[in-house]
N, C-alpha and C positions, 0 to 999 in steps of 0.2 A: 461247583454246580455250573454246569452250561446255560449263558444266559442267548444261545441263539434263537431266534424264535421257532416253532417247529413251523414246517410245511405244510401250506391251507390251500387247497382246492375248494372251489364256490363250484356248490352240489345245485345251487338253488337261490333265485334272489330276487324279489319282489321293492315294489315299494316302503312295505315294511319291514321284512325281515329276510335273515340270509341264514341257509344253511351251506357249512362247511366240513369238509371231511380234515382230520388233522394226524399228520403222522400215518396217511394210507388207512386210518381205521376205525378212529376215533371221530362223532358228528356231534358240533354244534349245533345249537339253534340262539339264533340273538337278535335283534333288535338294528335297523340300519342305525338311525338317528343316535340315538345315546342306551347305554346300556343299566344306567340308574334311575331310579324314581322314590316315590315317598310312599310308605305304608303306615297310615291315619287312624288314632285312634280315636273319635269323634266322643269326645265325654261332653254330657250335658252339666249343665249349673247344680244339677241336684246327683252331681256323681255316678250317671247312671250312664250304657254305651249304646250307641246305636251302631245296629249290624246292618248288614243288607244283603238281601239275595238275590242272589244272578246267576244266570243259566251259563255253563261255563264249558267249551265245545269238547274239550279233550277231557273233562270227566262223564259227559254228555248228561247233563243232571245238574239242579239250583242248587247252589251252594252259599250257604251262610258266609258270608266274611266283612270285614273292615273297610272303609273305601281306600282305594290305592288307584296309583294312574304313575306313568311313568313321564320324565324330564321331555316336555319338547325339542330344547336345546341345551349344549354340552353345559353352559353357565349354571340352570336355573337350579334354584335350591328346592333342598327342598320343602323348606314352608311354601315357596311357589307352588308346586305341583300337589300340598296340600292343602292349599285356598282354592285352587282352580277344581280338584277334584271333588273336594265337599260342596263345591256348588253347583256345580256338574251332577252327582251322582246322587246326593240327597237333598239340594237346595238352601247349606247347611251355611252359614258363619259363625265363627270361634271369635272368643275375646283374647285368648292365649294360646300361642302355638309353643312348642316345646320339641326340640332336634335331640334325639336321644342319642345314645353312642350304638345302641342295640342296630347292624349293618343285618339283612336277611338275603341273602343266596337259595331264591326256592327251589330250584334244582343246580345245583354247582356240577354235577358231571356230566350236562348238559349247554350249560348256558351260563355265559358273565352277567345276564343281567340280575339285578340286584335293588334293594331300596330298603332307604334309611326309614326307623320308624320313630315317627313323627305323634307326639300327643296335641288335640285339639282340643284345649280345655273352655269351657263356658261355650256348647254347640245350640246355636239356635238354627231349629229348619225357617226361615225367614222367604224363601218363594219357592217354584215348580224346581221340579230336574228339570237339567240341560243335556240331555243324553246325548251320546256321539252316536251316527247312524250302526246299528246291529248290535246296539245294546239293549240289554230287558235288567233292569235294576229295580228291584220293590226295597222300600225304604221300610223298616220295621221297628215297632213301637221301642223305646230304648229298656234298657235290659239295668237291672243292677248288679255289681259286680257277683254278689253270690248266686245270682244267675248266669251269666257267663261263666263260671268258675264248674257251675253243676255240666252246663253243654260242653265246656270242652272234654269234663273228664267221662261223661255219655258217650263223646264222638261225634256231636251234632255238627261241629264244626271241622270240617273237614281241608279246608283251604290251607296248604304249609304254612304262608304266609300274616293270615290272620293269628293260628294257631301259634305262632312265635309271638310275633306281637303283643297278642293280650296274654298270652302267658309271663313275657316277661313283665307289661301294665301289672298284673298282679302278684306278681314280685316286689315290683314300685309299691302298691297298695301296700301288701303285708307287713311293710318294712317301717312305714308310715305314721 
């Protein structure tokens, strides 16, 4: 196998993010700073998940999902980027954080970025969100598994990335 790299021309590149064309045909989209982060599954003390909906530009419509936020820096783990973002996005602190093996690529022929998902067990909302500017996040009443289990297989949740997550969570459950 040829381990050369292929040929990348920068189509486009902002502060946050670069698109590139690869092999004359082929377009990325990625991330400057890092290309991983954490996808959170915020379980409360009494077993139940809390979801959140947020307006999401490229489906243009609120979308149910899980809180997720991606690594600052190339170091940070990610129980980091899952403590900052559940208090960021729902106001949330866990007693237990849990680094699963479950890796999600929401568009792999698209984009390296990617994020580990991460279990938040014992979630208390404890103050306000801390929203980054041009966020709309509504926090919603927590869910028990056999309700999340009915939205996903309705379609209510529609987010790649939530939809791996707590599918594979209730995987973990069933097995349990």
């Amino acid at each position: 196998m040829d381990s050369t790299p292929p040929e990348e021309k920068t189509l486009y590149k902002d502060a946050f993010l670069s698109v590139k064309q690869t092999q004359g045909r082929f377009v990325t989209i990625d991330r400057n700073k890092t290309q991983t982060g954490a996808i959170c599954i915020p379980v409360t003390p009494d077993n139940k998940i809390i979801l959140i909906k947020e307006f999401r530009i490229g489906a243009n419509k609120e979308l149910l999902s899980v809180v997720k936020g991606a690594c600052d820096y190339i170091d940070e783990s990610p129980i980091d980027v899952c403590i900052r973002e559940l208090s960021e996005e729902i106001g949330a602190i866990a007693s237990d954080y849990e680094i699963t093996p479950m890796n999600v690529f929401g568009l792999p022929s698209l984009s390296k970025t990617n994020g580990r998902v991460v279990i938040a067990r014992g979630c208390e909302i404890t103050s306000q969100q801390h929203l980054e500017d041009g966020e709309k996040i509504k926090t919603l009443p927590p869910f028990s598994i056999d309700e999340v289990r009915r939205m996903l297989l309705a379609g209510d949740i529609e987010d790649a990335e939530s939809v791996s997550a707590l599918s594979y969570y209730l995987l973990l459950a069933s097995n349990s």
